[in-house]
C-alpha positions in Angstrom: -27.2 -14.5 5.7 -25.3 -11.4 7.0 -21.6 -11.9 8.0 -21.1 -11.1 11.6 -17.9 -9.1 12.7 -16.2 -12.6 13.6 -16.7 -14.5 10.0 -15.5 -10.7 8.6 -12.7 -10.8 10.6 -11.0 -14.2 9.6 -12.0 -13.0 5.9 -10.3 -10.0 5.6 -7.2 -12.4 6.9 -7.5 -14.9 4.7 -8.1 -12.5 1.3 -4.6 -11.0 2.2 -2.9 -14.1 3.2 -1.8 -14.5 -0.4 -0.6 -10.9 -0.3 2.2 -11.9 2.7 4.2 -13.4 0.3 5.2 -10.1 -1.4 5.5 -8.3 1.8 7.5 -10.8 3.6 10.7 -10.7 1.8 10.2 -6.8 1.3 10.2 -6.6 5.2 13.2 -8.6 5.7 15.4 -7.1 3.4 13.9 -3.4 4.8 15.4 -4.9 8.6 18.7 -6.3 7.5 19.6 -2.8 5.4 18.7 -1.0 8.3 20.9 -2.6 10.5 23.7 -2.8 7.9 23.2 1.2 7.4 23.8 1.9 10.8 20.7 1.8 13.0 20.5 0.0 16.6 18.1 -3.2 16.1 15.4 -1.3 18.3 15.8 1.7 16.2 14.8 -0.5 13.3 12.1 -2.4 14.8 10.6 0.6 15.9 10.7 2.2 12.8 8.2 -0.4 11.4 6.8 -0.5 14.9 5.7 3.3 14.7 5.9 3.8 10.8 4.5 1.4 8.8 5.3 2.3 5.5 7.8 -0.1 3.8 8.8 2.6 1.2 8.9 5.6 3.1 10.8 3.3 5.8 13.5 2.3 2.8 13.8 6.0 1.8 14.3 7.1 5.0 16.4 4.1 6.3 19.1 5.7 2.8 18.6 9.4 3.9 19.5 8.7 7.3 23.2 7.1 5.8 23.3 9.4 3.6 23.6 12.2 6.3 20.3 14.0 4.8 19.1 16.6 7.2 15.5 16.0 9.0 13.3 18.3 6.9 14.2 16.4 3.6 13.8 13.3 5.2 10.5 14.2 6.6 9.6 16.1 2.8 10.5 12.9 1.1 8.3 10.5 3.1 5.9 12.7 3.0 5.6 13.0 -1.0 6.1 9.0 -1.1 2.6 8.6 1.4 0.5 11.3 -0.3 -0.8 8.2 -2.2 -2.4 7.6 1.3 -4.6 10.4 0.8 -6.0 8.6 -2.5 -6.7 5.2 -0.8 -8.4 7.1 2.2 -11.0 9.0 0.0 -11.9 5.7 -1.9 -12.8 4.6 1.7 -14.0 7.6 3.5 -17.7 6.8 2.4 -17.4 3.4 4.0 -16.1 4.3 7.0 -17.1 7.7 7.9 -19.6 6.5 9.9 -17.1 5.0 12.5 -15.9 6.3 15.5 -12.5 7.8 16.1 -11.8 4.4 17.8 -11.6 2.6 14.7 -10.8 5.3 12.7 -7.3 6.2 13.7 -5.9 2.9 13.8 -7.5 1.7 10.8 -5.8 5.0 9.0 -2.6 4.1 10.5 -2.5 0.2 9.8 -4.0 1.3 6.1 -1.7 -0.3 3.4 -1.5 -0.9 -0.5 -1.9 -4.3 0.0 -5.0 -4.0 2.5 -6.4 -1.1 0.2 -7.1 -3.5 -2.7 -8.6 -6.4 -1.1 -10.5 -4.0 1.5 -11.7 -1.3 -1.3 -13.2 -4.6 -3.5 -15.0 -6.0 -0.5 -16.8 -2.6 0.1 -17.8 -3.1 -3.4 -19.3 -6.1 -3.0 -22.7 -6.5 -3.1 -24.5 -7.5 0.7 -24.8 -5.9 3.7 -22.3 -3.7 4.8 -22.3 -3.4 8.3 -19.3 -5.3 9.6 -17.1 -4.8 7.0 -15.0 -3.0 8.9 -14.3 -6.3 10.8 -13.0 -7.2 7.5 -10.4 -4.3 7.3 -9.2 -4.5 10.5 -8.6 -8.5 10.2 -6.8 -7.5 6.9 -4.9 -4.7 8.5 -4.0 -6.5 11.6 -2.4 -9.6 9.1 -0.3 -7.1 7.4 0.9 -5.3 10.7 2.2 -8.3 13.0 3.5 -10.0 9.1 5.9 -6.7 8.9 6.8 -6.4 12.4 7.9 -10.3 12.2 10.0 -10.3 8.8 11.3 -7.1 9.9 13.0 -8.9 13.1 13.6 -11.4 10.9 15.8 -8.9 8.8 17.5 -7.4 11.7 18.9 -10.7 13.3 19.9 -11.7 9.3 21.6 -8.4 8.6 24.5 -9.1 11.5 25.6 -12.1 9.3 24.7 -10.7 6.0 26.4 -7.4 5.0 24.6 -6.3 1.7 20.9 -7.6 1.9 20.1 -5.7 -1.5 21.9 -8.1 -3.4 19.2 -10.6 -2.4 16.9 -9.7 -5.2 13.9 -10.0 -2.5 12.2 -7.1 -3.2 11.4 -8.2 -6.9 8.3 -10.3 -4.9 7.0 -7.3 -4.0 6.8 -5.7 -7.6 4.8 -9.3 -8.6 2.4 -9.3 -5.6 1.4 -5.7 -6.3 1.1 -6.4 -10.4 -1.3 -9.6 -9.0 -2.8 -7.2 -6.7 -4.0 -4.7 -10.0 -4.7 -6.8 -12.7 -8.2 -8.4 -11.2 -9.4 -4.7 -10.4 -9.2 -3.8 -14.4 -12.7 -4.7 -15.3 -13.7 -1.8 -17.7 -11.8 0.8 -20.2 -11.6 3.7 -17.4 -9.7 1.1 -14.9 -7.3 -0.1 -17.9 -7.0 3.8 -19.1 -5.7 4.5 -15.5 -3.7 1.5 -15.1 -2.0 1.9 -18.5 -1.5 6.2 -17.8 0.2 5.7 -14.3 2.6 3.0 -15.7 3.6 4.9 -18.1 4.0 7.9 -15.9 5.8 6.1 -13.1 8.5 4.9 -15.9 9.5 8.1 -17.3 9.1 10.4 -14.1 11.6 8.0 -12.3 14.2 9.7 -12.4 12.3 13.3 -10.1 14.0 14.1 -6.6 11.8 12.9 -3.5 10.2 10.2 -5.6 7.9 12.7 -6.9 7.4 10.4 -10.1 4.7 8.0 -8.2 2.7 10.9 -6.7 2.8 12.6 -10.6 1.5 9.1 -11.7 -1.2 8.7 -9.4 -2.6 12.0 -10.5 -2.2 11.3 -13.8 -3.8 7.2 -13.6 -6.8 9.0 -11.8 -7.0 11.5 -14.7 -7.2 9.1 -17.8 -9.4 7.2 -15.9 -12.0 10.3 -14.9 -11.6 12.0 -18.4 -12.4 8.1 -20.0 -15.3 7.7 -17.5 -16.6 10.9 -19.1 -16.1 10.2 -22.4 -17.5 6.7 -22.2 -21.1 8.4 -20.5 -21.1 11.2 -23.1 -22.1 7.9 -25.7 -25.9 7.1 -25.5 -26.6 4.1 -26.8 -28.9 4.6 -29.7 -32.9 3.7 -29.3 -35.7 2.7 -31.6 -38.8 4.8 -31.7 
């Protein structure tokens, strides 16, 4: 039985439900240091309002009290989202065949969190048709989840003064490892895994965050040169 675009919608909620609970202290804490670092509440609302990128939002949120001028600010966000790019060519065959209604704010509303569960329904066998249903339910979840703990934060942060010593944001670094380890099914996915780790630890340290765009490149590397290598072997046949 085909899934219709409402019974695609409530599952693309419900596979990122368990995903909240990384994001929602991550959105908090983002709210409550915004506030504490000088910006009006509806600066910082807005900023997850029209933004919607909890990293990039944190980065910027330090550059702005720091003093940083504009074009850095604007570089360094940049840099962080490029991994954007990666997520949206994974998709693109999916969805390329949608109109600019759904495309723009299903590119917008596009998250880690809602690449991983959206990218492994695609790949699931059965008929695609409303699976963009799926994405937007799973989208739509993550939106209205960080626009809630973010005014959560803000209201917090007035009574708080240094939300960092919280130790929140060390959910989001276990939802994301529970978010890659069911997509390593096969020695190119582990090859990538294992590279950008690796990567991401010793390029820390690079100006603009520059170390997580390096690793990206390099995950997808190992795990197109291991791909190669693994079809290059033909299984042997009897005459």
């Amino acid at each position: 039985m085909t899934a219709g675009p409402r019974q695609e919608f409530i599952a693309g909620v419900r596979a990122t439900i368990p995903l909240e609970i990384g994001a929602a202290p991550f959105g908090m804490i983002f709210g409550a240091l915004a506030v504490t670092s000088g910006m009006t509440p509806a600066a910082a609302q807005g900023m997850s309002l029209f933004v919607f990128a909890g990293a990039s939002q944190f980065i910027g949120v330090n550059l702005l009290a720091a003093g940083t001028a504009l074009p850095v600010i604007v570089l360094t966000t940049f840099v962080v989202n490029l991994r954007h790019a990666l997520y949206a060519a994974t998709l693109a065959p999916h969805v390329r065949h949608l109109p600019q209604r759904w495309l723009m704010p299903l590119g917008f509303w596009l998250t880690d969190e809602s690449f991983v569960v959206v990218a492994n329904h695609y790949n699931e066998p059965g008929d695609p048709r409303y699976r963009h249903w799926f994405y937007l339910g799973s989208a739509l979840l993550m939106y209205l989840n960080w626009q809630l703990w973010t005014l959560v934060g803000i209201i917090a942060g007035s009574a708080i003064p240094d939300p960092t010593r919280w130790g929140l944001d060390f959910a989001m670094v276990v939802t994301f490892i529970g978010m890659i380890i069911p997509t390593i099914k096969n020695r190119p996915m582990l090859a990538a895994v294992v590279a950008a780790g690796v990567v991401a630890a010793l390029a820390n340290p690079l100006p603009n965050k520059f170390g997580l765009i390096l690793a990206a490149l390099c995950g997808v590397a190992a795990g197109v040169i291991v791909e190669a290598r693994r079809g290059e072997v033909k299984p042997e046949t009897t005459p």
